[in-house]
Backbone as CSV, one residue per row, in Angstrom:
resi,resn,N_x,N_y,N_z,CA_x,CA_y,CA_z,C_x,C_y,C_z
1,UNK,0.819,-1.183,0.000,0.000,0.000,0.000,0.873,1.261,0.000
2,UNK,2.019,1.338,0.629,3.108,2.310,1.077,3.553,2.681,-0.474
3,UNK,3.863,1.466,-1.243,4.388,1.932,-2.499,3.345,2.251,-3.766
4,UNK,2.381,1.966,-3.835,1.313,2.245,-4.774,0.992,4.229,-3.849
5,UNK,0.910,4.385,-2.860,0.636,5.709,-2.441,1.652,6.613,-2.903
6,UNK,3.165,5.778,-2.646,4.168,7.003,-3.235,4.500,6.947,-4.649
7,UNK,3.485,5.748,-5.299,3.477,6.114,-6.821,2.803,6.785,-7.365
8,UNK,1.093,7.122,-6.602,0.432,8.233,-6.782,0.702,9.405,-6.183
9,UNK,1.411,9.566,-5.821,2.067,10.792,-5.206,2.314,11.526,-3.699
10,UNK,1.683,10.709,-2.691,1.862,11.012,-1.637,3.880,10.856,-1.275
11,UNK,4.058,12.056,-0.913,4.901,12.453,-0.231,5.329,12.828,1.597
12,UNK,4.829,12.540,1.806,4.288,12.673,3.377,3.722,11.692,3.998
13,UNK,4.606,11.053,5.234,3.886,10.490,5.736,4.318,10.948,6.977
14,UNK,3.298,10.743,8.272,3.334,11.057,9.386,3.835,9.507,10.428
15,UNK,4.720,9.828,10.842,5.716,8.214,11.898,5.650,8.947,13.082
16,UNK,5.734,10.263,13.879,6.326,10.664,14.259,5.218,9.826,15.902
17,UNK,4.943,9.579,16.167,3.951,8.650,16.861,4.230,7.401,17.154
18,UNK,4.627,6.721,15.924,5.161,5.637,16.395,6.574,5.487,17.179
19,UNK,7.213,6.523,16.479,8.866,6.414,17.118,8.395,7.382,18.423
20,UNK,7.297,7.711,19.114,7.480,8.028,20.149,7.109,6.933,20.913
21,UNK,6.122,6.402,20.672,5.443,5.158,21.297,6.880,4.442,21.412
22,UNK,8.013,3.549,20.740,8.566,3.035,20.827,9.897,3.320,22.068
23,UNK,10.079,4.750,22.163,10.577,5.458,23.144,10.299,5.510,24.194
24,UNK,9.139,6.022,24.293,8.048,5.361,26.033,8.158,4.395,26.071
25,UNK,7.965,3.072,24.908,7.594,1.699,26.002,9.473,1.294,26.425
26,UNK,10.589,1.566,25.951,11.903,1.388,25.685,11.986,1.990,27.401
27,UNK,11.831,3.105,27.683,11.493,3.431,28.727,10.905,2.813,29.772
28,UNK,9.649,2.674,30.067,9.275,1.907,30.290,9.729,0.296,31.086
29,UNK,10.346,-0.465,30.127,10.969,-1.501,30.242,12.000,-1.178,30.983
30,UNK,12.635,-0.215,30.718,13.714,-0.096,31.394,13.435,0.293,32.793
31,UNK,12.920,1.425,32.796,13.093,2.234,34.855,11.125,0.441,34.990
32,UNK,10.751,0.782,35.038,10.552,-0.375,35.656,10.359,-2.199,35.716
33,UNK,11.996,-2.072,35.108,12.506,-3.918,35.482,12.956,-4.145,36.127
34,UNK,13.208,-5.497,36.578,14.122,-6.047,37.315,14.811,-4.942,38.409
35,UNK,15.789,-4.595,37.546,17.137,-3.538,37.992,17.729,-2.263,37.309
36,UNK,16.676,-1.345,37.550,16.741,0.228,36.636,17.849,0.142,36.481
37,UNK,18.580,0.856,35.171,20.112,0.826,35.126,20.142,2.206,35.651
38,UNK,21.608,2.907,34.817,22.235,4.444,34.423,21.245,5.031,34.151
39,UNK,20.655,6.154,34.310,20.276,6.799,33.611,20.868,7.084,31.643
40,UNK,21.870,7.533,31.619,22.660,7.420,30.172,22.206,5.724,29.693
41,UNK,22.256,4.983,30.344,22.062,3.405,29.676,20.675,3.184,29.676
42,UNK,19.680,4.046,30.048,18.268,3.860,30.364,17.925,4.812,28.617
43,UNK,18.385,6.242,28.301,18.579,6.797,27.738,18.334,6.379,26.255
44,UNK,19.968,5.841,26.236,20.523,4.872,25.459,19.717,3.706,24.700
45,UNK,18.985,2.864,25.508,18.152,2.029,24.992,16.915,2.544,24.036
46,UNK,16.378,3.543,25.059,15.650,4.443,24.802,15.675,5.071,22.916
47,UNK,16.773,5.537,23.075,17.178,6.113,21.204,17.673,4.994,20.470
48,UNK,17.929,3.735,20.594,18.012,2.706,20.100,16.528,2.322,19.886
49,UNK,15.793,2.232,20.286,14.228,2.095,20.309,13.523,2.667,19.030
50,UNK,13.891,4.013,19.689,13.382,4.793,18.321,14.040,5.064,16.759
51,UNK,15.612,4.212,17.115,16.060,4.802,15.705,15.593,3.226,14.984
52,UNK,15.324,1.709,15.651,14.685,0.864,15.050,13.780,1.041,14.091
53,UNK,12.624,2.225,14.696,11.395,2.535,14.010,11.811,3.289,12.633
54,UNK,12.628,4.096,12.869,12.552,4.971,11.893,13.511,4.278,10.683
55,UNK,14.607,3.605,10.966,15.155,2.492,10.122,14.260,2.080,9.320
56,UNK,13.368,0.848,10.512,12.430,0.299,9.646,11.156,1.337,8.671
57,UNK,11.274,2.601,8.611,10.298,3.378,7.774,10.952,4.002,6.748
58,UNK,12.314,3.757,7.170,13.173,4.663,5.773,13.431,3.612,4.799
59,UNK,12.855,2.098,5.163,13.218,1.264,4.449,11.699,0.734,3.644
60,UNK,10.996,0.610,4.362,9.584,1.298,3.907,9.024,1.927,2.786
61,UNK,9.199,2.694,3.149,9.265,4.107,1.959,10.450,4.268,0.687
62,UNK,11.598,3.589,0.793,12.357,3.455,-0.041,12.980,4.789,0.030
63,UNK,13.883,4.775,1.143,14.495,6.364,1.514,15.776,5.875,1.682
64,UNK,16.399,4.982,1.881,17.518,4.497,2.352,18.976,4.597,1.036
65,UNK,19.623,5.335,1.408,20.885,5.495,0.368,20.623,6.979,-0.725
66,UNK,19.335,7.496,-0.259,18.921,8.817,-0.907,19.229,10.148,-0.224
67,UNK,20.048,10.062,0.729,20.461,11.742,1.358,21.338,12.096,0.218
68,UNK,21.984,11.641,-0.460,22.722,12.684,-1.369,21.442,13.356,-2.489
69,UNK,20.335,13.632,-2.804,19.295,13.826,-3.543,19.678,15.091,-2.660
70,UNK,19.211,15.111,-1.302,18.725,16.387,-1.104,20.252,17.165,-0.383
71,UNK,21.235,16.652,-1.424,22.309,17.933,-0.779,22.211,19.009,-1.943
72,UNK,22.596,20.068,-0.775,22.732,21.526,-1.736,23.889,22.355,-1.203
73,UNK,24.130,22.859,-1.978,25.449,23.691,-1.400,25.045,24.442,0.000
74,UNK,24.204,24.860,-0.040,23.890,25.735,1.761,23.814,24.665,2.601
75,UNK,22.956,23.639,2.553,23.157,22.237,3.134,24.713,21.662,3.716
76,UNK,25.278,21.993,2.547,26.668,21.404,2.907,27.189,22.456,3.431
77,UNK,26.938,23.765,3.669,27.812,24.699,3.741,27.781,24.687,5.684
78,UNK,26.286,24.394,6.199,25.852,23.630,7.321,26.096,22.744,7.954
79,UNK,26.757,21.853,7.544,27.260,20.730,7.361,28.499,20.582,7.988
80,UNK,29.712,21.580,7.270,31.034,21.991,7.391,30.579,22.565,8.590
81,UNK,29.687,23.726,8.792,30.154,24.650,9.742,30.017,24.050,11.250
82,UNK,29.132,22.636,11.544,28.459,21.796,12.743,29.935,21.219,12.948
83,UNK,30.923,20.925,12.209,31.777,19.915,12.786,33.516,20.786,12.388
84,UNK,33.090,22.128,12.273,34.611,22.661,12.674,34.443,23.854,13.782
C-alpha cells in the first residue's frame, strides 16, 4: 500500500507517533525492570528504540541510500560549519 501511495504521489507520511510510542515503552521496560540501570544506559536504549522505528520506515518508503538527492550547497555549507 506504502508503495502504490508514493506512486500516486503522496509524499508525506506522518511516523512521528510511532517512534514516540517506541521510546516510552523502551522506557518503560527499562526504569521499571528487574534492575533500573544508568540513567545514560536507560537513555541509550531508549534512542536505540526509536532509531529501530525509523530504520524500519526509511526502508519502507524506499528512503535508504537517498540523502545525497537532497544535498545543496547551503546544506553542505551547514554541514562543514556543525563539525569545525
Amino acid at each position: 500500500m506504502i508503495d502504490r501511495s508514493i506512486q500516486l504521489g503522496v509524499c508525506k507520511f506522518n511516523v512521528n507517533t510511532e517512534v514516540r510510542q517506541a521510546y516510552i515503552q523502551a522506557l518503560k521496560l527499562e526504569i521499571c525492570g528487574d534492575s533500573p540501570g544508568d540513567l545514560l544506559e536507560i537513555a541509550g536504549e531508549a534512542i536505540a528504540a526509536m532509531q529501530e522505528v525509523i530504520i524500519e520506515k526509511l526502508n519502507l518508503f524506499g528512503s535508504v541510500g537517498k540523502a545525497h538527492l537532497h544535498e545543496t550547497p547551503y546544506a553542505l555549507f551547514l554541514a562543514n560549519q556543525a563539525y569545525h
